[in-house]
N, C-alpha and C positions, 0 to 999 in steps of 0.2 A: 227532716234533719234536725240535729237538735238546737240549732239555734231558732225553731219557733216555738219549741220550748222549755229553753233554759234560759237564761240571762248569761253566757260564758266570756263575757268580754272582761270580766274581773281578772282571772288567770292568767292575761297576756302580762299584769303589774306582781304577778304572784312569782317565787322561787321554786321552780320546780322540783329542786333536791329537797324543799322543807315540805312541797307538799307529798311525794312520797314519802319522804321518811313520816308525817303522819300517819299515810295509809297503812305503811308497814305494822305501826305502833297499837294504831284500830284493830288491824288484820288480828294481831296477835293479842288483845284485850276481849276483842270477838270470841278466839277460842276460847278464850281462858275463862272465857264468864259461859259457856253453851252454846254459844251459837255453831253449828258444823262448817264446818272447811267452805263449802259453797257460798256457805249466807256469813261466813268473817269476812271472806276478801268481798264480796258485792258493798257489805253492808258497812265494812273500814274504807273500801276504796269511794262510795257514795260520802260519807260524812267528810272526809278531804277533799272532797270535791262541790263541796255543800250542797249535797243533793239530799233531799225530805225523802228516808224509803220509809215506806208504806207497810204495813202488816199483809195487805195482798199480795205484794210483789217480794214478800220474805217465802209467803205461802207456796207462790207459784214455782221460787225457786225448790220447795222441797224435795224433789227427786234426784239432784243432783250428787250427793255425798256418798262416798264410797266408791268413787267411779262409777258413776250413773247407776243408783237403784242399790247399793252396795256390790257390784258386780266386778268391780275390777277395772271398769272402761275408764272414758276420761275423766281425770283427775277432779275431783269436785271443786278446787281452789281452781283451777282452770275453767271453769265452766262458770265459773261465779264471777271470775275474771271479765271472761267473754260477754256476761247477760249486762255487767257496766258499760262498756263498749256500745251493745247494743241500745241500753236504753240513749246513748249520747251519739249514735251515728246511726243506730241502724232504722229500719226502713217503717215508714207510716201510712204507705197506702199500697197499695198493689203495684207489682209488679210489673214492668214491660218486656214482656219474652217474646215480643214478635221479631227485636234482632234472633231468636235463638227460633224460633219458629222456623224461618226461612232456609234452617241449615240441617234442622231435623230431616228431611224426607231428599235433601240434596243428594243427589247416587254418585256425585264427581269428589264428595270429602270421603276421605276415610275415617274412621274412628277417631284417631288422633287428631285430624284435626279440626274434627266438628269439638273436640274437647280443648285444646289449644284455641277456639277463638269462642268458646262458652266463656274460658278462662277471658280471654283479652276482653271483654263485654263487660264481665263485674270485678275484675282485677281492683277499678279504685276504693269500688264500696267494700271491699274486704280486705282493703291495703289494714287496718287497724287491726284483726281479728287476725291475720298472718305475722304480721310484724310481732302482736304479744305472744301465737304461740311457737312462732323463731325463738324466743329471749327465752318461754319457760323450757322448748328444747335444749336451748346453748346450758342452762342454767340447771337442769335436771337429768338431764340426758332422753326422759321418755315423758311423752305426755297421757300415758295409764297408770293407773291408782296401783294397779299390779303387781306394774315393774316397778314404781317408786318405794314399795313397801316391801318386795320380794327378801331382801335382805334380813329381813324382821321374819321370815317363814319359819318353823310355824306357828311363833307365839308373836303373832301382830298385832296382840293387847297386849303393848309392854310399854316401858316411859320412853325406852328409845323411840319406838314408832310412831309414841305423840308425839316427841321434841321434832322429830323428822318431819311431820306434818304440818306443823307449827312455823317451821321455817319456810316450808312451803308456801303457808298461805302466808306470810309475814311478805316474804319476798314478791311472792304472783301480787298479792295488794298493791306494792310500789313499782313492778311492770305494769299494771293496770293502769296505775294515775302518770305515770312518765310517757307511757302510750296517748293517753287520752290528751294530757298537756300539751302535745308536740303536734298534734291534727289539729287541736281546735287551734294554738298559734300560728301555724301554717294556715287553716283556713282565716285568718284573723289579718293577715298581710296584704296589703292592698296591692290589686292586681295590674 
């Protein structure tokens, strides 16, 4: 978890509308200087968050833009979104799938609901990672690179279809640190 390796007890004294609107402001200085969609928002919503990225973990994102691999898939600001998330909650050692073990080979669940209680088993470790991509749903309507740029078909090299992208990652950067700000405060509240 990321409290063994981050310091985040700063943030609970921090304002969280100023520290999005930073991310937002990175996100959008990100594009504007090269960096692509995936590694603006990681890389705006880590510096408001005063997180050191690495040149590795810029590298590692590289597959991400254009809808994974330039394909269309998910959104590369969404996925850049996501790998922030990750590096601040998500997981550092192995897995324990023996609750899920025990319901694989069970012949009394149905499908449904060996899947409804896979769901209910990691429901809170993904509570972050659902909650951002609810907000970039409510907020875009689709979370594909595809349908966000469809409009722009078939000249999707155009200024409109940067501005469009731009807003994207501008905003996915300040869902990203509004998300992050509100778990780590809630984890920060004495029990």
């Amino acid at each position: 978890m990321y409290s063994e390796i981050l310091d985040v007890s700063w943030i609970k004294d921090q304002n969280a509308e100023e520290l999005s609107e930073k991310a937002r402001k990175n996100g959008l200085h990100n594009i504007r200087n090269g960096w692509p969609s995936h590694q603006s928002v990681f890389k705006g919503s880590c510096e408001a968050l005063n997180v050191m990225v690495t040149p590795e973990v810029m590298r590692a994102l590289s597959g991400f833009g254009g809808g994974i691999a330039g394909l269309g898939g998910a959104c590369g600001a969404l996925c850049g979104g996501i790998a922030v998330l990750g590096y601040f909650f998500g997981e550092s050692e192995r897995r324990d799938f023996s609750p899920l073990k025990k319901i694989i080979d069970d012949p009394s669940l149905s499908p449904y609901e060996k899947i409804s209680i896979s769901n209910e088993n990691f429901k809170k470790e993904r509570a972050p990672y659902v909650s951002l991509v609810n907000m970039f749903k409510r907020e875009f309507g689709s979370t594909n690179c595809a349908d966000l740029v469809s409009e722009f078909y078939p000249d999707i090299v155009s200024r409109q279809r940067f501005y469009n992208c731009h807003n994207i990652i501008s905003k996915t950067a300040g869902f990203v640190v509004d998300t992050a700000i509100r778990k780590i405060n809630d984890s920060l509240q004495p029990a």
